[in-house]
N, C-alpha and C positions, 0 to 999 in steps of 0.2 A: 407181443401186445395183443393178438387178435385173442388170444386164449381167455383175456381179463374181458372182452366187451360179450355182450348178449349177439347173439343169431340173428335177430330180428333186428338190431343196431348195425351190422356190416354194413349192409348198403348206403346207409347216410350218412356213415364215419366215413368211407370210402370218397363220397361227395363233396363231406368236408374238406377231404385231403386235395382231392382236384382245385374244389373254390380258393382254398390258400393259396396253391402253388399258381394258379391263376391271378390272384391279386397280386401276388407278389411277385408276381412275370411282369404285370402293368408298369408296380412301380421302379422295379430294376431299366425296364423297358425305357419308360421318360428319363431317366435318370442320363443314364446311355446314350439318349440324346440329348439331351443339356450338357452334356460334358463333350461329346464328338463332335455338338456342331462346331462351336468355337475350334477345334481342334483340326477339323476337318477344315475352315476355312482359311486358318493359317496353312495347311498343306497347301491348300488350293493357291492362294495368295504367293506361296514361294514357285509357283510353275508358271508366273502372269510376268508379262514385259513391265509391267505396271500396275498402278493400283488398280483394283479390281471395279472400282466406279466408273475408270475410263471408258467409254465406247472402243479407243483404239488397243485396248488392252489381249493380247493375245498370249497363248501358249508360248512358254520358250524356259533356257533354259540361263539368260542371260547372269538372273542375279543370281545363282547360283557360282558361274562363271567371276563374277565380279567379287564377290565373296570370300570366295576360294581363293582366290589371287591377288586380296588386298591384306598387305602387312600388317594395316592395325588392326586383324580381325583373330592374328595369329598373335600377334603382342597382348593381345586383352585373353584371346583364350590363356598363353602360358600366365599370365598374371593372375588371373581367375584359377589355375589349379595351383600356383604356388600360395596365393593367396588364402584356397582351401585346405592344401597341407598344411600350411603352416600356421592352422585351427585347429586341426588337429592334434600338431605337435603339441601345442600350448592347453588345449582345450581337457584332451582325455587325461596324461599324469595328472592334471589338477584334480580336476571331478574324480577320479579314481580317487584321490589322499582323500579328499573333501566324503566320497563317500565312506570312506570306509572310516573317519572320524566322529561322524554323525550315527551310523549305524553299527561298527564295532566294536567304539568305548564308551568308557564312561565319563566323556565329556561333559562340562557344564553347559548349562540355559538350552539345552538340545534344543526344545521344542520352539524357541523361540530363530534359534539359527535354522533348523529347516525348513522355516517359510521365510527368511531374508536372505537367505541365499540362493533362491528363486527370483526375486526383486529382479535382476536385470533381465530374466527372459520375460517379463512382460512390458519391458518400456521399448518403446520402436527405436530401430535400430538408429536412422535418421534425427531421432531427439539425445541417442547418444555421441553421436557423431558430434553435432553440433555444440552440444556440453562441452568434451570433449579442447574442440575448436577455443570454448570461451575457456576453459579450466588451465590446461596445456597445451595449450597452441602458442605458435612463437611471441604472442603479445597476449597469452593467456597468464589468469591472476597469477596461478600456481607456478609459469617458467618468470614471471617477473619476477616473484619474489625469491626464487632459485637462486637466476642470475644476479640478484644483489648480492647474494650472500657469497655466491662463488666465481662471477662472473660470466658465467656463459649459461645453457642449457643443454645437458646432453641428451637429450632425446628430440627426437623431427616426426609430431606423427601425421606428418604429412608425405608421408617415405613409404615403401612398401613392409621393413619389418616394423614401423609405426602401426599402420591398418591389420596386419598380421596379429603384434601380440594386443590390440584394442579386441579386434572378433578375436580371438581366442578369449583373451580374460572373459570376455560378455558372454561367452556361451558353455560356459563351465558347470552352469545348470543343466544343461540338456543332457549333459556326461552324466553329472551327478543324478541326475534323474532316474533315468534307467540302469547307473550300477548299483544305487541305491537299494531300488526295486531287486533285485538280485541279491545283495548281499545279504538282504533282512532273511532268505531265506535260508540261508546255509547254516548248519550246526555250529558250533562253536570250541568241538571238540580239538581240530588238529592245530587250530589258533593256540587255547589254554596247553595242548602239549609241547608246541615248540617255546611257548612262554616257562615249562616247568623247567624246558632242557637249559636255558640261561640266553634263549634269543632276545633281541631286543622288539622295542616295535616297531621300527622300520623294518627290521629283518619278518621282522611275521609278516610285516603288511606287502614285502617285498616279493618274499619265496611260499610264503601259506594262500592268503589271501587272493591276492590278483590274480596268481596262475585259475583259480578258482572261477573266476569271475569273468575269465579273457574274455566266453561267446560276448557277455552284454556287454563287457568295453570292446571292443571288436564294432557290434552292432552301434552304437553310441559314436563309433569313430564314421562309419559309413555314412548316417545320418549328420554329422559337421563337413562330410565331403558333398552330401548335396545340399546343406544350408550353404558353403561357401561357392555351391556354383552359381546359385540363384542371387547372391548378397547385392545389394543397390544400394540400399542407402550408408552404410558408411563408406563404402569405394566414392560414393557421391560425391558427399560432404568434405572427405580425407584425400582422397584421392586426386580429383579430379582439381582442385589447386596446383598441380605440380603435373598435370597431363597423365596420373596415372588410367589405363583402362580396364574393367574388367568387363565380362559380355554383357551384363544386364546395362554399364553407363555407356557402351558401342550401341547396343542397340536404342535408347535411350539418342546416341545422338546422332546416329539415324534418321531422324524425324525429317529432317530438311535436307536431306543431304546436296542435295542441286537444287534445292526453293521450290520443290514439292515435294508433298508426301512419298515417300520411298519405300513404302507398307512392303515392298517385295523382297526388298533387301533386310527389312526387320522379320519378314517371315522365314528369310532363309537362315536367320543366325538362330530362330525359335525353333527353328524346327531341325538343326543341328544340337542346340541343347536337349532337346527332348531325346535324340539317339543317343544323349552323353549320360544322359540322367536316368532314362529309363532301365538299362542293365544295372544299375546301382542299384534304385529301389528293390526292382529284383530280387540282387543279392541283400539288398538289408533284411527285407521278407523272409528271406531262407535264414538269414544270421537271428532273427527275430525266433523263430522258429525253433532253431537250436537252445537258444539262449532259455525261452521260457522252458524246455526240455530239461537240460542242466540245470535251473533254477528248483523244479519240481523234484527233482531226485535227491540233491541235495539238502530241499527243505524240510525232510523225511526224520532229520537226525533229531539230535536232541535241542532243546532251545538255548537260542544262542547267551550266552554270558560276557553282557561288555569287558571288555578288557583295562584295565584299570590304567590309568594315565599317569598318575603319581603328581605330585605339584608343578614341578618342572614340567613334565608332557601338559599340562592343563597351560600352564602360561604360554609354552612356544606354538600350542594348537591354537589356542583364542586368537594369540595372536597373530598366525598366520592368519588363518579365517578374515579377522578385523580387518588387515593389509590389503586381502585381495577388495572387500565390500566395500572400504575407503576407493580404492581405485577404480573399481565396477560399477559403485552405486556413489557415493558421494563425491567424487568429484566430477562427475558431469550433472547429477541433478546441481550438487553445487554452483557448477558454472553456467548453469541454465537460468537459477534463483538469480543469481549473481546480474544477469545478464539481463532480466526484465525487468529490474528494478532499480539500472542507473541508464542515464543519458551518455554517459562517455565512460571509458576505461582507457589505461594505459599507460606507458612511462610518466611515471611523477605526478598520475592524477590522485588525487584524495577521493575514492569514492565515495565518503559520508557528506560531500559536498555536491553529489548529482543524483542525488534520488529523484526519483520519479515515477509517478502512476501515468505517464503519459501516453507509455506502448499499449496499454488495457484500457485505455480511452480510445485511441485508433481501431482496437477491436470491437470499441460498441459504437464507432463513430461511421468505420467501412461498409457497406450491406455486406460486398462478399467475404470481409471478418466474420463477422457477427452470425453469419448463417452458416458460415463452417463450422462453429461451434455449437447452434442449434439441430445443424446438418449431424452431427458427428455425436452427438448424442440422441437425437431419434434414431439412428442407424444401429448405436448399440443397444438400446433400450429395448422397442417395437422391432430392428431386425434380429436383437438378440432372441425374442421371444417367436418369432418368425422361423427361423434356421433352425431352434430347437426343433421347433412341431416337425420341419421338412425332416431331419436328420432322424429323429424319433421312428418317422413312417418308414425311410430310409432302412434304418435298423432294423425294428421291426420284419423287412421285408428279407433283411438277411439273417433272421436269428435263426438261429439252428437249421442252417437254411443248407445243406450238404450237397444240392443238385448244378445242373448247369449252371442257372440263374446267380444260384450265392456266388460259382466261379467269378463268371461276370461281374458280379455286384464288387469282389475287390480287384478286379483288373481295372475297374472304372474309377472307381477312387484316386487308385495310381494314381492318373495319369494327370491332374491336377497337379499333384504335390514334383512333374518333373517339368512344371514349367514355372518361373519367377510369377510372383504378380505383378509385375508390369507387364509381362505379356497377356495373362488371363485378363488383365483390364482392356488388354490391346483389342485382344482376340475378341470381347463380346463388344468392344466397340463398332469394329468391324461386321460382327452378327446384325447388330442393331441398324447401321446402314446398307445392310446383304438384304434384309427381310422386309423389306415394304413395310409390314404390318406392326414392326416391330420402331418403325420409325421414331414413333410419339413416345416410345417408353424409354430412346437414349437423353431425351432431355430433362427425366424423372428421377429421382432419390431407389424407384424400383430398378434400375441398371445399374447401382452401384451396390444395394442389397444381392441383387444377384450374381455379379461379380464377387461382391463378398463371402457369400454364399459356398461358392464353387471352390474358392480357395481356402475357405477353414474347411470343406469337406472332409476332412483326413482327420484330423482331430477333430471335430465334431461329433461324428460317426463315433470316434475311439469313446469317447466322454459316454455317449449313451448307450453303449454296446456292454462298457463296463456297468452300467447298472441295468441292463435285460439280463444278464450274466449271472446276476444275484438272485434272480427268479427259477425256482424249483420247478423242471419240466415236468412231472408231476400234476404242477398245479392248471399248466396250461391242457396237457394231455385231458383233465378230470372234465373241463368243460368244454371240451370238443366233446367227450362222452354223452354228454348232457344235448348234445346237437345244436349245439353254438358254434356260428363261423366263425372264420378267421377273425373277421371286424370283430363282432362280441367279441370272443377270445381277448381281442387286444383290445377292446376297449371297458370291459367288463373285469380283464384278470390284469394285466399286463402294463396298462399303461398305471390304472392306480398304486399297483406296487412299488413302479420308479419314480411316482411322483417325487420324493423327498430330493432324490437324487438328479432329475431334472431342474430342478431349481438352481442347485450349484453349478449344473453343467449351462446353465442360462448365464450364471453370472462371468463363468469364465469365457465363453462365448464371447459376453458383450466387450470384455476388457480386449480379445484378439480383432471384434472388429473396430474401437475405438482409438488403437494403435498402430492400426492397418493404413500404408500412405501410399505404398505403390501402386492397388489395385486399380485406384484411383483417377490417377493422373490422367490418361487419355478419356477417361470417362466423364469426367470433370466440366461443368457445363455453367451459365448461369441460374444460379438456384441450387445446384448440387452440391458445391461445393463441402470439403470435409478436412479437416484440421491438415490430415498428414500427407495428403495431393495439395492444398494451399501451401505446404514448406517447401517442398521440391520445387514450384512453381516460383517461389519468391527467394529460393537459394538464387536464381537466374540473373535477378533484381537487384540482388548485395541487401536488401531492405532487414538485416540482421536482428534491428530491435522487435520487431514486428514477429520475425520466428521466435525469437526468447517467449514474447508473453503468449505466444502460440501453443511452445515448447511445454510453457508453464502449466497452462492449462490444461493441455495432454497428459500433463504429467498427475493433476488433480482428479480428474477422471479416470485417472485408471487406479489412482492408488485409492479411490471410492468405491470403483470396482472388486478391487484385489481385497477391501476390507468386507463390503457385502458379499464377494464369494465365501471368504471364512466363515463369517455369519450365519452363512446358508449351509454350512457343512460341506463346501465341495471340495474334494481331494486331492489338492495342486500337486503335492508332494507323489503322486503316485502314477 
């Protein structure tokens, strides 16, 4: 590089280079403490006899003692990883066929199936759950009308292989996602030759394809073993009827466990998931790594040629496809709809005889209704537009960023994505009553933005990183030449370029934080209040009409979200 600049420029390119790597120490720097203190304080909190407000609170090693030696802590962990296999099991074959239908043939209405079969990774988990609950639950529309016709119900998904294949079917996207992203890249040569030899298309998709593909199903399976160790809300909802536990509804009920707060005992189950979670990530990082490796070598060949379905392949794919979307997506928004819009349900009621707008009068009737819904849309709105700028500067500070600092910058992101959001809601509750100064801002909309904040960190960063990604180093290089800082640099070349692309990454933003309910929950104040801490709060209560038209309205906002993301050209699919 120094070959292309002038003699008399070394010096203040040189300066430049320092000024960069100086800002972007800053904002790595803050970052790193926004993220450690919460972290640090949950360490701190697991070493105290007590909560950490006490004056008699002292070093010890009690709760850890207590922990360690308490059954249900050992019942909810094996629960919680069989829970997470058995997401796995369910999750990866699916989205593996799912992907390789969508991007290896020539299925029909493609374009239309690859953003509906996304549909359930944006609805909270919690509004499935309880869908769920009304659709197929023992006195749900769907087992009544079962049980007429055959007399009984055979599914309980109130059971542990209930909750098992519900998070498995729901997260079939996430698989599909990333083998998707993989498959698009591979030729298409040794598919069409095992097609010439007389294989069928199971047999391609079986012995060509997936072996092809293993790193990012591989990597896609890691990532369902740590969504299902952190998972809260359908163990919640499903679970917790029948006494199931998994770590996130243990520490959840934690809360009181002797009629005070027990922060020391919630700190020592957080801070045994983070040593569960964090080798994980880890290795997904390195599986991530391979994967996009394989994917680039691969994608070198010649372009791929859908594979021809035949009429028969076309009707058993759709229909498969339809099967699971009925299941994943229409029968819990179904029993959601269902659910806010009659006064009663159940053996032998005629529902066209209990309609009612009554639950959506209670929401503009409640103050703390009514401002959870206005609550929970300024959050997505103003803190969707908020988090972009943070994540932007963020990025920015790690693009091409090769030195200590960028290390840093993704060892910090981690470390969010290995703790549930109920605890990062816990943990800056906790900041907020640690820090004097910080007092006045736990009873604000701004500690649940920043809670919010710290948990879409991961995909956030991901969102804006792919479009810095699409900017030609070149361009930024040319106006450093010119004797433009870092800031010009990035405010003059860099930021205008991604504008198009920030906008979609705003709109996906606001749909993750208006569907967002654990962060919440201890943050949760009067005035704060936000749709999906207001359900978890009122599962408590049995007040069920009240989640319906809760449920419902969750469900409108995000699918206004999900349509202004399209709109805006942002790339779910990828």
């Amino acid at each position: 590089m120094a070959d292309h600049i002038p003699a008399g420029k070394m010096p203040a390119f040189v300066a430049q280079r320092q000024d960069a790597a100086l800002t972007r120490g800053a904002i790595i720097g803050a970052l790193f403490l926004i993220v450690m203190m919460p972290v640090g304080l949950i360490i701190y909190q697991s070493l105290l006899s007590e909560a950490f407000f006490y004056k008699s609170a002292k070093l010890a090693l009690d709760a850890y003692a207590f922990i360690l030696t308490d059954p249900a802590f050992y019942e909810a962990l094996y629960t919680t990883v069989i829970i997470a296999a058995g997401m796995v099991a369910v999750a990866v074959p699916l989205g593996g066929v799912l992907a390789f239908l969508l991007t290896r043939t020539d299925i029909r209405f493609k374009r239309a199936l690859e953003i509906l079969v996304l549909v359930p990774m944006f609805i909270s988990s919690i509004v499935l759950g309880f869908g769920y609950t009304v659709a197929v639950g023992p006195t749900g529309a769907v087992s009544l009308a079962v049980r007429h016709v055959i007399g009984f119900v055979p599914w309980n998904i109130y059971s542990l292989p209930g909750i098992i294949v519900i998070a498995g079917l729901s997260h079939v996207p996430h698989v599909y996602l990333y083998v998707s992203a993989t498959m698009r890249n591979l030729p298409s040569d040794l598919e069409e030759a095992a097609r010439t030899t007389g294989a069928g298309l199971l047999r391609v998709l079986t012995d060509v394809t997936l072996p092809m593909v293993l790193p990012g199903m591989i990597f896609a399976a890691a990532l369902l073993l740590l969504l299902g160790l952190e998972m809260f809300g359908l163990p919640l909802v499903l679970g917790d009827p029948n006494g199931i536990l998994v770590l996130t509804t243990y520490i959840y009920k934690l809360t009181t466990l002797f009629g005070v707060p027990t922060y020391q005992l919630m700190a020592v189950v957080a801070v045994l998931l983070v040593l569960i979670t964090l080798p994980l990530i880890w290795v997904q990082r390195r599986l991530l790594r391979n994967a996009r490796r394989y994917a680039a070598l691969g994608g070198k060949g010649n372009r791929a040629t859908p594979l021809n379905l035949g009429r028969r392949g076309q009707i058993l794919a759709l229909g498969a496809i339809a099967l699971w979307l009925v299941i994943s997506v229409v029968l819990p928004i179904g029993g959601i709809i269902l659910r806010a819009f009659v006064d009663a349900w159940g053996e032998g009621i005629d529902l066209t005889q209990h309609f009612t707008l009554a639950h959506f009068k209670a929401l503009a009737d409640v103050p703390s209704l009514y401002h959870g819904i206005i609550n929970t849309i300024l959050i997505g709105v103003f803190g969707g537009i908020a988090a972009v700028f943070l994540y932007l500067v963020i990025g920015l500070a790690g693009h091409r960023n090769q030195g200590f600092s960028g290390t840093l910058l993704d060892y910090t992101v981690l470390l969010p994505r290995a703790l549930p959001g109920l605890v990062v809601g816990l943990a800056f509750f906790w900041v907020f009553l640690f820090v004097p100064a910080l007092h006045a801002v736990r009873t604000t909309l701004i500690s649940i933005f920043i809670a919010y904040a710290v948990v879409g960190l991961s995909y956030g960063l991901r969102l804006i990183q792919a479009n810095l990604m699409q900017i030609a180093p070149e361009l930024e290089e040319a106006a450093r030449t010119t004797g433009a800082t870092a800031l010009r640099t990035w405010r003059d070349v860099v930021i205008p370029l991604t504008r198009p692309g920030l906008a979609g990454a705003w709109a996906l933003i606001m749909i993750i934080f208006i569907r967002e309910y654990a962060t919440g929950v201890y943050l949760m104040s009067s005035g704060t209040e936000v749709i999906g801490s207001l359900m978890v709060s009122l599962l408590q209560t049995g007040a069920m009409d009240i989640i319906a038209a809760l449920a419902f309205v969750s469900i409108i906002l995000t699918a206004l979200g999900l349509f202004l993301a399209l709109k805006l050209g942002a790339r779910i699919n990828e």
